[in-house]
C-alpha positions, 0 to 999 in steps of 0.5 A: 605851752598851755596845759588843760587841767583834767579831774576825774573821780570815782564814786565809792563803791557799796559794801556789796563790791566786798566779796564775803568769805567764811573766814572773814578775811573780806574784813583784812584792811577794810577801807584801806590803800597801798602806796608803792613802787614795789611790783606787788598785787593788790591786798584783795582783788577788788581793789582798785589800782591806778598809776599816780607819779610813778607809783601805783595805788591800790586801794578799798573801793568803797573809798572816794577818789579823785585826781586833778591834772595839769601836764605833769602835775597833779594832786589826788585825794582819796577818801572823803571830804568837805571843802568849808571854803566853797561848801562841796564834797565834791573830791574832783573840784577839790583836787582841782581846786587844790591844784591851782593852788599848787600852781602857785605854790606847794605852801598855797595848796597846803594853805587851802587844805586847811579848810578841807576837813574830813578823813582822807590822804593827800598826794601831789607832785610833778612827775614822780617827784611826789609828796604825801600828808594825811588830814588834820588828825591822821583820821586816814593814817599814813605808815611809811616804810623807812627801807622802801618806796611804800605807803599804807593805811595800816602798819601791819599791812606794810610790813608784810609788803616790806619784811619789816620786823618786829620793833626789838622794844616797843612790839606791842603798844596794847601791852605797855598801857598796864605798864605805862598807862600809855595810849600809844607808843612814843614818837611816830613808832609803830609795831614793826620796826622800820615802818613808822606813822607820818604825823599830823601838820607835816608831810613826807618828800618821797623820793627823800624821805624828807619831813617837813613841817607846815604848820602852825605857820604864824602865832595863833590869835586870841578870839572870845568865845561868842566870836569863836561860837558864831563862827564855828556854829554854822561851818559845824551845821552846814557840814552835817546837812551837806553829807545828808544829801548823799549819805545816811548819818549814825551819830555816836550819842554818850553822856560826854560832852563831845558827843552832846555838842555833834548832836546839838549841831545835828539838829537841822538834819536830825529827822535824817539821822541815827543816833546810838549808843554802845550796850556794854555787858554790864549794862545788860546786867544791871551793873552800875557805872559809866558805861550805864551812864552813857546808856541811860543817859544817851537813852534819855536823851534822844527821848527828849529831842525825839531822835531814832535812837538804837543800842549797838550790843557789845556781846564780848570783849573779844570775838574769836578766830579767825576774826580775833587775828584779823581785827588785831592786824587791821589795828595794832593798837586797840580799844575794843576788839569786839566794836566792828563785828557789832557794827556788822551785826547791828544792821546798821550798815551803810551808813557814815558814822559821825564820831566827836573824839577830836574837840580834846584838842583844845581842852587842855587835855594835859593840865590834869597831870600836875604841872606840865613843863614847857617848852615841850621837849622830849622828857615832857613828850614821854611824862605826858604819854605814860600819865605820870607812870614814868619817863624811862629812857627809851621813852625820851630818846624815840621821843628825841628821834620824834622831836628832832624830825618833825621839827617839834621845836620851831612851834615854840612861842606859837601855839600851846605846844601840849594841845599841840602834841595831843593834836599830833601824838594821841590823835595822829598815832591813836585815832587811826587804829581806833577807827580802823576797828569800825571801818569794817562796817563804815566809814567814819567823819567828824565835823572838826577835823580841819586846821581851820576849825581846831585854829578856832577852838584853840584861840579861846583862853585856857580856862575856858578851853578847860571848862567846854565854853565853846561847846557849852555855848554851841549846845546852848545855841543850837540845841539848849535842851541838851543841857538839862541833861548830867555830862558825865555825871554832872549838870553843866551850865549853859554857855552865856550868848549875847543880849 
């Protein structure tokens, strides 16, 4: 019997759909999803919902999504995307694009999702036989619920669906980093106990609960860094300018390399963009230091390229209540409590943000605590997480627990497993609360996050990884005068290009 394949999509709504409140409870679970069995409402009533394998998904309207179907199966995407295979954003000839490949097989689709970069969730299956992954990095996190049928955005959104306590160990994250030096909790936890963070380069089963791991799949390859620059230059550019046609652009710009190399790639769209800073307090104040540096050298910066350029204010490190109570729910792990209600009031709204934190992965993050032990089992997980401030037991066995699931052993031999677990530990565990903070005011992309890309940028030498090569020479080639600027204090060289 012959089966039609149908896509259908909805186009995000603006922030007008959002219904404002005084008490700022509009702003709980922005740009959010739920994912489940249970017979629950939606968080807010202009959410969407539709059934999708048995389940129903609620989610933010203002995020995009479609689904591709073929008889009983299907695959649907929600959020935001760019194919870099075949150049679209077009989330309806993704998801169908993605099904044919399921068609064939699960690990054919999943090979093709390799070229889809942005911040996103996938979830496919035949009937209510279903599996769930996130994007590259976990840019759109995916909590799962240990005891029930359910899946979120946010942790402590699916807590509150499920009953889920508490963590008896690790209840807060925020207050281990005076402790621990930690950026996040060990192994895929979170706050409450039961509820845990699907990681990057697997995917769940659901009917199951089964974690399997699909990548790396082979030995990574060894490219030279002008091969790798000619290469990722173009697939970096031609994102930029696709996004353009549909969206205003607000690139974040700071005296790092990171930011400098997305500018750089920006030029072709640069006449339609927005770049900005944070101004911290200090800064207002005359005070010396890194946050000044970021603002006077971002300032100058865009003065030197002619950008639009603006100062996002940052008034106070912690807004008050209610806000306080909502923006700690909507990230359990934060960096800055005051970042959203700023965007708000920047009036810089509807807008995509661009953030560049993601080119760590392949900069040897790691290789400045001491001599890193391989391979990476989970004594070296819990010293690498705490930076040296200690290994204390119930670091390493919640890290054994991680380790053991998501099969951290079988990429022995294929990748630097410690760019790998900066890959799907910091990124996977911390960028989601972290964007979570912005989401408030905008969703966010970055022109990196694709399997694709990262396979690229890791496959260049571990000294020149180190030392920014690939970014060096995407600045030099794209953008030179970039370079005559200090990164973080200091002046770097220019990557050399061919004759």
């Amino acid at each position: 019997m012959l089966f039609r394949t149908d896509s259908s999509s909805t186009t995000p709504a603006s922030d007008s759909a959002v219904t404002p409140s005084d008490d700022h409870r509009h702003l709980l679970w922005a740009r959010g999803y739920l994912y489940t069995s249970i017979d629950v409402a939606p968080p807010h009533p202009w959410w969407r919902s539709q059934e999708l394998g048995g389940r129903t998904l609620h989610h933010d309207p203002r995020l995009g999504f479609a689904v591709a179907c073929r008889g009983r199966s299907f695959v649907a995407l929600l959020g935001i995307a760019v194919d870099i295979a075949d150049w679209t954003t077009d989330l309806g000839g993704i998801a169908a694009k993605l099904l044919s490949r399921r068609r064939r097989s699960r690990d054919r689709m999943i090979e093709a999702l390799d070229f889809v970069c942005g911040r996103y969730i996938v979830i496919d299956g035949r009937g209510s036989n279903v599996w769930v992954q996130s994007d590259a990095t976990g840019m759109r996190p995916v909590h799962y619920s240990e005891k029930a049928d359910a899946f979120s955005s946010h942790a402590h959104l699916l807590a509150e669906v499920t009953g889920a306590p508490r963590h008896p160990v690790f209840p807060d994250p925020n207050e281990l980093f005076a402790r621990h030096r930690t950026y996040a909790l060990p192994g895929n936890l979170t706050p409450w106990d039961t509820v845990r963070t699907l990681t990057p380069n697997t995917d769940m089963h659901v009917p199951t609960k089964r974690v399997r791991r699909f990548y790396p799949r082979v030995e990574m390859a060894r490219r030279d860094p002008l091969e790798v620059i000619d290469h990722l230059g173009p697939i970096l550019e031609s994102q930029l300018e696709l996004l353009s046609r549909d969206h205003r652009l607000l690139i974040s710009l700071t005296a790092g390399l990171d930011s400098r190399t997305t500018t750089a790639v920006s030029r072709s769209v640069a006449d339609r963009a927005t770049y900005f800073c944070y101004e911290f307090p200090e800064v207002r104040q005359g005070r010396t230091g890194k946050k000044s540096r970021d603002s006077d050298v971002s300032r100058e910066l865009a003065d030197k390229l002619g950008l639009d350029f603006r100062r996002v204010p940052m008034p106070y490190r912690y807004p008050e209540e209610p806000l306080l109570s909502i923006t700690r729910a909507n990230a359990s792990l934060y960096s800055h409590p005051a970042l959203g209600l700023s965007h708000l009031e920047s009036g810089l709204d509807g807008y995509l943000h661009i953030r560049s934190n993601h080119y760590g992965i392949a900069r040897r993050w790691y290789s400045v605590l001491g001599k890193v032990r391989t391979p990476v089992g989970p004594r070296e997980m819990a010293r690498v997480l705490t930076e040296l401030h200690g290994d204390g037991e119930p670091f390493v066995e919640e890290f054994g627990r991680f380790h053991d699931l998501v099969d951290f052993g079988a990429t022995e031999g294929l990748c630097d497993q410690h760019e790998l677990l900066y890959w799907e530990h910091r990124m996977g565990t911390w960028i989601g609360c972290f964007l979570a903070e912005s989401d408030v005011a905008y969703e966010t992309y970055t022109v990196v996050n694709a399997r694709h890309i990262y396979e690229w940028m890791m496959s260049v030498k571990a000294k020149l990884r180190r030392n920014g090569a690939v970014q060096r020479g995407l600045i030099t080639a794209y953008w030179p005068e970039a370079m005559d600027f200090p990164v973080n204090g200091k002046l770097k060289d220019r990557f050399p290009q061919r004759a």
